[in-house]
N, C-alpha and C positions, 0 to 999 in steps of 0.2 A: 136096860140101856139108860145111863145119865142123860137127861136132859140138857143139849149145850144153851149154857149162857150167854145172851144175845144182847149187843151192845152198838145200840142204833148209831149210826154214824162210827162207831169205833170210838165210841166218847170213852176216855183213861183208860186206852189199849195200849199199852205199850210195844208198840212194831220195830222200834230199830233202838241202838244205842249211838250215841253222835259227839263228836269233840265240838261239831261245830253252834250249837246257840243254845241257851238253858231260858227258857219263860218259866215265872213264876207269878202268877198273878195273886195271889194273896199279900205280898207286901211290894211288890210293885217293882220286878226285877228282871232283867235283860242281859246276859253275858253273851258278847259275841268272841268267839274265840278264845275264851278264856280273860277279857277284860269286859269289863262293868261297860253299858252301853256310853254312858255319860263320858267316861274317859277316853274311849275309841272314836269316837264319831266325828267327832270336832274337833279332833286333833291330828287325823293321818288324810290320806291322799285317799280317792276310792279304789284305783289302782292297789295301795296299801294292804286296804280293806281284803281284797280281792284275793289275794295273794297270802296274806293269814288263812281266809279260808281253806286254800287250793293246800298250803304247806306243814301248815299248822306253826309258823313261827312270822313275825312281820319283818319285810328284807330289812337290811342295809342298801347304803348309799348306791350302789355295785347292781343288785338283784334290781333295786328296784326301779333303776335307769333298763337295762335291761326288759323289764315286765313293762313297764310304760311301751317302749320300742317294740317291742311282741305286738302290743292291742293296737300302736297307730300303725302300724305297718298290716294290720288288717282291715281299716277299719272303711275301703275302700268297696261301693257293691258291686257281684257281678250285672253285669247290661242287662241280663235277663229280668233280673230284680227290680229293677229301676224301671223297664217298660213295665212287669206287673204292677207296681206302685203309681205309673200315672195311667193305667188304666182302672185301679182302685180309685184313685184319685177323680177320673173320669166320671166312676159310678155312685161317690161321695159314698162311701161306706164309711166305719165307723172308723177308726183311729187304730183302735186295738186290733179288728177284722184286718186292717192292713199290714201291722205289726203282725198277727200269726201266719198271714199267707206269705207275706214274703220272709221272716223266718225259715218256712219251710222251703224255699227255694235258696239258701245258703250253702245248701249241699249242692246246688251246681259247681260250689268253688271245689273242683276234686282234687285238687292240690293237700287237702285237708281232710277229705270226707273219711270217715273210717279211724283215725286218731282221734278218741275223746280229750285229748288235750287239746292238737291243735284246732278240734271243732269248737271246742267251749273257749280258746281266744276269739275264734271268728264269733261265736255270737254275743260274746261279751261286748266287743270292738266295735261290731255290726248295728247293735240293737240303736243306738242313737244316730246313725247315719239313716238310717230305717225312718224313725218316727221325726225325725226332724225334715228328710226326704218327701217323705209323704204330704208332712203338712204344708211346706210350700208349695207341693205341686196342687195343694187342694185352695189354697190361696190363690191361686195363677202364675206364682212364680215359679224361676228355676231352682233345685238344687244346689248349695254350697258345697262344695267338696271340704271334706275332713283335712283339716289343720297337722300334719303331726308334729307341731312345734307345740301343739297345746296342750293341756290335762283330759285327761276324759269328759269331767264335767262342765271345763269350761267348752269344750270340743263342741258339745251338743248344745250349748247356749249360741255361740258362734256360727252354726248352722243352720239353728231355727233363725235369728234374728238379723244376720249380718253383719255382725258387730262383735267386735271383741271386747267377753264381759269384762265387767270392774274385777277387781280378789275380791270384792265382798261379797259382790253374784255367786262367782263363780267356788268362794268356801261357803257359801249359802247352800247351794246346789250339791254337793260335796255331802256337807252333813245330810244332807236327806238322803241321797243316798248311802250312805254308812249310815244310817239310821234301818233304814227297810232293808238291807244285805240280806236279813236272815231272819227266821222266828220260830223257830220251833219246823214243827213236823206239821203244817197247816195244807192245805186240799192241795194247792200246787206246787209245792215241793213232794209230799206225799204222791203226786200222782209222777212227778219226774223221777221217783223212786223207784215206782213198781213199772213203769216200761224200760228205764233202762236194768231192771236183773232177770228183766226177760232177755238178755245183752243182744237191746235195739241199739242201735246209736244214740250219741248227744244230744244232736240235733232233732231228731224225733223228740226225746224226753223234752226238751224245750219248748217243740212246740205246742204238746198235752200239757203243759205246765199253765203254759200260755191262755193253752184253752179253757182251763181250772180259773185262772184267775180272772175270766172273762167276765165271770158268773157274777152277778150284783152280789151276793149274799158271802164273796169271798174278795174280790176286788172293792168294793164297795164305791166309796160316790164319794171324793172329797169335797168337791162344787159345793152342794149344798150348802155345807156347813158354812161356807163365805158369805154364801146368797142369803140365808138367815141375819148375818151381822151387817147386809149391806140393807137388807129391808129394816131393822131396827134404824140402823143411821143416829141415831143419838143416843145415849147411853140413858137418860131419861125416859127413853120409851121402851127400854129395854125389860122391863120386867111385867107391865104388863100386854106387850108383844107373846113373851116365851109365856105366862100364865093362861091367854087364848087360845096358844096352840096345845097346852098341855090340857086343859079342859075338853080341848076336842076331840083328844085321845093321842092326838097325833106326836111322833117322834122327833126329839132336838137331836136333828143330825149335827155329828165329832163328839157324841156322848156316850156312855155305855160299851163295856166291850165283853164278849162270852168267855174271853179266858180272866180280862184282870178285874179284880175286884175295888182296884184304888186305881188312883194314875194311871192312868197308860208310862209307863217311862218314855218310849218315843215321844209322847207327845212332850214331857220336859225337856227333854235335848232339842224337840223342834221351836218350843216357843224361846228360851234361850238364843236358836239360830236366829230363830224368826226378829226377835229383837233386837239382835246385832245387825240383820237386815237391814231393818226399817230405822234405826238410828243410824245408818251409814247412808242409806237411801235420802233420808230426812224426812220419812212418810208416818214419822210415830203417830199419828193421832189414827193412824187407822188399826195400827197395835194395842193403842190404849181401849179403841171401842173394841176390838177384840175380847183384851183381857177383862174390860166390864162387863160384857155378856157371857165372858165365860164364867167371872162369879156364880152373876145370876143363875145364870141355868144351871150350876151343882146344886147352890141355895136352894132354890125351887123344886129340882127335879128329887134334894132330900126329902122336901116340903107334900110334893103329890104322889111320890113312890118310896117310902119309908123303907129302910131296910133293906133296897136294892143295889145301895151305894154305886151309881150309876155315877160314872166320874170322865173326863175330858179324857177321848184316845184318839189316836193315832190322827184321824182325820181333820179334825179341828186345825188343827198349826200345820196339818201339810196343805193345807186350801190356803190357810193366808201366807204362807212362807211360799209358795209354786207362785201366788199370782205377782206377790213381790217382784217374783222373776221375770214377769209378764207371758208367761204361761196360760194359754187359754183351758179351761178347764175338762176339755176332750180330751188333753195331754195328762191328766192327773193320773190314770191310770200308764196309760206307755211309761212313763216316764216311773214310775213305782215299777216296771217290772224292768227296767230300763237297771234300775238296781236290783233287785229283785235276786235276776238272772246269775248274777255271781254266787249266789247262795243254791239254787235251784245246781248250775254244774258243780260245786264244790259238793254236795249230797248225793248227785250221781257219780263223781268219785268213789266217794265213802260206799253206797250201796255194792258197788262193781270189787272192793275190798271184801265184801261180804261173800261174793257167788252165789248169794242166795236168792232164787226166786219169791219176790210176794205174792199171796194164793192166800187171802183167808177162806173162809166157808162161810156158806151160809146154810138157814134153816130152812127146811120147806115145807111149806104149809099150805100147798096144793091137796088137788083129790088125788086117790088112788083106785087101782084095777078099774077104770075108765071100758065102756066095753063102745066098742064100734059099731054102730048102725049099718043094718043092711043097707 
């Protein structure tokens, strides 16, 4: 009997074939949907985005008047939702814990439930009425009701803050999400994979996707990485700041990433955003101590970990481009899965194209002929 080979985590398994996003982390590359990250992101609508995914082509003027009108004509919660939200709200749970519970009460809307199309508009549409919802009821305020005259991204700026953003907020906003849309075959899409081709509903896959990405070690912590560059505070302190902490063993969070070995590429498409930000904002100096401590800490971290090429990702410029936005940093996550989610149903498409259930195996290395005690 061949011994099967065991491959912890499913590290370079290959489980599914996909049109939709190709990682390469050795020379530092991104295609979503068949365009290079840098060229898509910051230049379409997320809407757009969304919609390349679901079609595999990006609309015209026609489709994507149309698609816009789909998601604000959802993007409305049922009642039901809205009490569990200010009784989350109530119990001050975390952000995300209220983003997955009321998720999962979206299938109240039965108008929808059971069509993976029209369930993946509703949580497309939904996801930012949600986590913008939530957090003013945990503020003490009320609810904004959803704009449909406005964009997606600007929609969910205009509901957290009451205010309708600037175009710079609001293509700031934009590119980060078409930046996170998609990444490969990572824990939460992977896990929205294999409950819907057990063919559960949308909405279920969404909200395992949800729960996948809850997890520190796949969601991760953009915060930090701010809180680092707000504690250096001068670009002068900055180097031997990051060399006390690397002495003490401890990690430069928005550093390091398990797939890329160079750049993160998001992270160029966000500090490009980030800087149009903050030069439109007129907050450069808090861009420029950014980009100094981001030297620093490649410099150094070549300097105490040789060979690792431990280089700036994802996290780093979505911490200083979210607060840009005045985003508190509980929202870093919702607001990533906020885009996320477009990537997460366009995969459950694709798996449901396949029929095929996910089922790997595993080894067991239990006892055997166990006997029972009198």
């Amino acid at each position: 009997m061949l011994t099967p080979t065991i491959k912890p985590g499913l590290e370079g398994v290959v489980a599914a074939e996909t049109r939709l996003s190709h990682v390469d982390g050795q020379v530092g590359e991104l295609i979503i949907g068949g365009y290079p990250l840098e060229t898509l992101a910051p230049n379409v609508t997320f809407e757009a985005a969304v919609y390349l995914l679901w079609h595999d082509a990006l609309p015209d003027s026609a489709a994507l008047a149309e698609f816009r009108q789909a998601l604000a004509a959802r993007r409305e919660l049922p009642p039901a939702t809205l009490a569990l939200l200010r009784e989350a709200a109530a119990r001050k749970v975390t952000a995300m814990d209220a983003l997955r519970m009321a998720a999962a009460s979206l299938s109240l809307n039965t108008a929808t439930t059971g069509d993976p199309r029209q369930d993946a508009l509703t949580a497309v549409a939904s996801f930012p009425t949600i986590v913008a919802a939530f957090w003013r009821l945990r503020q003490g305020q009320e609810p904004i009701a959803p704009n449909p005259a406005l964009g997606h991204a600007a929609n969910y700026l205009a509901m957290l803050t009451g205010q309708r953003p600037s175009e710079a907020q609001a293509r700031g906003l934009e590119t980060y999400l078409n930046t996170v849309i998609d990444h490969g075959l990572n824990a939460s899409t992977f896990t929205a994979r294999v409950i819907i081709s057990t063919q559960s509903d949308m909405i279920s896959a969404v909200v395992g996707a949800l729960g996948a990405l809850k997890g520190p070690l796949h969601g991760g912590a953009p915060g930090p990485a701010l809180d680092m560059v707000f504690e250096i505070g001068q670009l002068e302190q900055a180097e031997a700041y990051l060399r006390d902490k690397l002495e003490r063993g401890e990690r430069l969070m928005g550093f390091g990433h398990r797939i890329y070995k160079v750049r993160d590429p998001r992270a160029e498409v966000l500090a490009a955003a980030a800087e149009q930000f903050y030069h439109a904002d007129g907050n450069m100096a808090l861009y420029r101590l950014a980009q100094g401590v981001e030297r620093a800490a490649v410099r150094l971290l070549a300097e105490y970990k040789p060979g690792r090429n431990l280089q700036t990702n994802v996290e780093f410029y979505t911490a200083l481009l979210l607060h840009g936005l005045g985003l508190p940093g509980e929202l870093f996550t919702p607001t990533f899965a906020i885009g996320r989610v477009g990537g997460w149903t366009a995969h459950c498409f694709e798996q449901q194209q396949t029929g095929r259930l996910i089922r790997p195996a595993a080894a067991y290395i239990g006892e055997r002929n166990r006997r029972l005690l009198n």
